[in-house]
N, C-alpha and C positions, 0 to 999 in steps of 0.2 A: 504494500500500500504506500509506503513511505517513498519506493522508486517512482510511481505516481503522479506524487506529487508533488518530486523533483525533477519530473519531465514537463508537467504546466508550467511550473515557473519557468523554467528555463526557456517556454512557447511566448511569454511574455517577453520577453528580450530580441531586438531585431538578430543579433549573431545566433540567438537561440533558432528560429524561425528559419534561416541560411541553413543552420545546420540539421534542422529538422528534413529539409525540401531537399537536400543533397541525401541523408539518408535513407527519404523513401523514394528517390529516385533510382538510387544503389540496388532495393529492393525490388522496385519494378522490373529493371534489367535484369536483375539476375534472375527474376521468373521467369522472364520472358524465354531468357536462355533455358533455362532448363527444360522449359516446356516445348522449345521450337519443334518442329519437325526435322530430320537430320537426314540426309542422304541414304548414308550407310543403313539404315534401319532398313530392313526387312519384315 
């Protein structure tokens, strides 16, 4: 709970927000990656 509600605070801060938007972008790619379709698959 306490991790929480050191990630709101931190969404209050413009560097917080930068760094929020970087790492669900991190996040989106890397699904995306995982989930592509791939050549080699069979």
């Amino acid at each position: 709970m306490g991790a929480i509600l050191d990630v709101t605070e931190m969404l209050k801060e413009p560097e917080g927000m930068a760094i929020a938007a970087v790492v669900i972008a991190a996040g989106y790619f890397f699904v995306k990656w995982v989930f592509a379709e791939h050549e080699d698959d069979e």
